[in-house]
LUMBA-343891 format. One record per residue (C-alpha): residue number from 1; residue in one letter; x, y, z. Coordinates in steps of 0.001 Angstrom, whole numbers. Example, Ala and Ser with C-alpha at 12.3 -4.5 7.8 and 13.67 -1.06 7.14 Angstrom:
LUMBA-343891
   resi   resn        px        py        pz
      1      a     12300     -4500      7800
      2      s     13670     -1060      7140
This chain:
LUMBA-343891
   resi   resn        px        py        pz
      1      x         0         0         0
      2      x      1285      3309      -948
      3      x       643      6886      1414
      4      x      2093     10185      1741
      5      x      2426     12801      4082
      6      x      1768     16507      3828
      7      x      3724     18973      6060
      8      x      2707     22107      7565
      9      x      4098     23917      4748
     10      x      2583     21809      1859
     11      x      5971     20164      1330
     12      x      5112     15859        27
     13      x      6761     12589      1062
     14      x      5549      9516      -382
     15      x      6101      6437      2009
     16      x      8213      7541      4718
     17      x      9232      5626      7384
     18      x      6650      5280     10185
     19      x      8276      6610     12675
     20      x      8756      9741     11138
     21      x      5228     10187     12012
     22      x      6028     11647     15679
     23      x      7685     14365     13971
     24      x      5234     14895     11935
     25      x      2459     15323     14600
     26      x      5135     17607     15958
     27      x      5504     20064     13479
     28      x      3065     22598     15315
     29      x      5375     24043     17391
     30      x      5703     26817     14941
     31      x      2486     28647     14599
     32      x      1104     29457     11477
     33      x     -2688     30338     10328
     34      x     -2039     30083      7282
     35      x     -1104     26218      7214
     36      x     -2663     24951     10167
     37      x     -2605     20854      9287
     38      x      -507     18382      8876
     39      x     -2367     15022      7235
     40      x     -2000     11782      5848
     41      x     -3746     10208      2867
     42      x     -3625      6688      1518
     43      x     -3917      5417     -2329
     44      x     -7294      4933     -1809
     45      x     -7971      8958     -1758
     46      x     -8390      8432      2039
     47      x     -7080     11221      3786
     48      x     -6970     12109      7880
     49      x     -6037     15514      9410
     50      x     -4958     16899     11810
     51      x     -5195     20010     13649
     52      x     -3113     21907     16536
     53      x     -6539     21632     18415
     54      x     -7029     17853     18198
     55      x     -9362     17645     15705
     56      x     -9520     15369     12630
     57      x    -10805     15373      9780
     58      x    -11529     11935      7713
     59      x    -12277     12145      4250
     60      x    -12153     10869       636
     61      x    -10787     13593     -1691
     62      x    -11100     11354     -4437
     63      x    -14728     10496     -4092
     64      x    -17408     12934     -3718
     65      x    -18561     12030        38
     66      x    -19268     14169      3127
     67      x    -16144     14892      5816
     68      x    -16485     13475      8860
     69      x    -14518     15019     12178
     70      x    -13656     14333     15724
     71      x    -12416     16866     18253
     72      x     -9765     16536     20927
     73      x     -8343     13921     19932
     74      x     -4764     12916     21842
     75      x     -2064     12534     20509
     76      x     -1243      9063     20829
     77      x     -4620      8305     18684
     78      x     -4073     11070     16187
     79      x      -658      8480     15764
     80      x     -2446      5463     15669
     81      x     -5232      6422     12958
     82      x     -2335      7742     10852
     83      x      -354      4303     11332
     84      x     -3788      2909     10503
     85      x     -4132      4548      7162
     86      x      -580      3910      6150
     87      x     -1133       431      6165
     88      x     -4592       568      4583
     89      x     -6813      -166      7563
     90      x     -9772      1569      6269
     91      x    -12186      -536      8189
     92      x    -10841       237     11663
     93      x    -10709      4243     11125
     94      x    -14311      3849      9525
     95      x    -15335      2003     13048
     96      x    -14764      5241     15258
     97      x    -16968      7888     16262
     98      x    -16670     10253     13356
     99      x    -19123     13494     13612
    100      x    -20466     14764     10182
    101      x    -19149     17499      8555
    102      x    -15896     19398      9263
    103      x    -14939     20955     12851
C-alpha cells in the first residue's frame, strides 16, 4: 500500500518511514494560520487531518462524500489512525466515532 504525508508547509513525502510520524504530529510548534494541518492520505484517496486543536478530519478527496470530524483527539490516537491509514486499515478508522461534517 502506498501513502504520503503533507507537512505544515505543503511540502510531500511519499512512504516515509513510520516513525517519522512523531515528527510529523510535531511540526506545530511553529504557529502558522495560514497552514494549520498536517495530514496523511492513503492510495485509496483516504485522507486524515490533523489540527493543533485535536481535531480530525476523515475524508475521501477522491470520491465525492461528506467529511467526517472528531475533536480533541490525543495525541497518541491522532498516531495510531495515521499508522492505521498507512497500512490501509480503512475498516478500523471507519469504526470510530466520526461526527459529520468538518470541525
Amino acid at each position: 500500500m502506498s501513502y504520503h504525508v503533507y507537512h505544515r508547509f505543503g511540502e510531500c513525502a511519499a512512504d516515509p518511514p513510520i516513525a517519522e510520524l512523531d515528527a510529523l504530529y510535531g511540526e506545530w510548534a511553529i504557529e502558522d494560520h495560514e497552514h494549520p494541518d498536517v495530514s496523511l492520505g492513503h492510495e485509496s484517496g483516504w485522507s486524515l487531518s490533523a489540527f493543533p486543536d485535536g481535531s480530525l478530519v476523515w475524508e475521501n478527496v477522491e470520491e465525492d462524500g461528506l467529511p467526517r470530524h472528531m475533536i480533541g483527539v490525543p495525541r497518541d490516537k491522532v498516531i495510531d489512525l495515521w499508522r492505521r491509514l498507512a497500512a490501509g486499515d480503512i475498516a478500523a478508522i471507519e469504526g470510530e466515532p466520526w461526527i459529520a461534517g468538518y470541525s
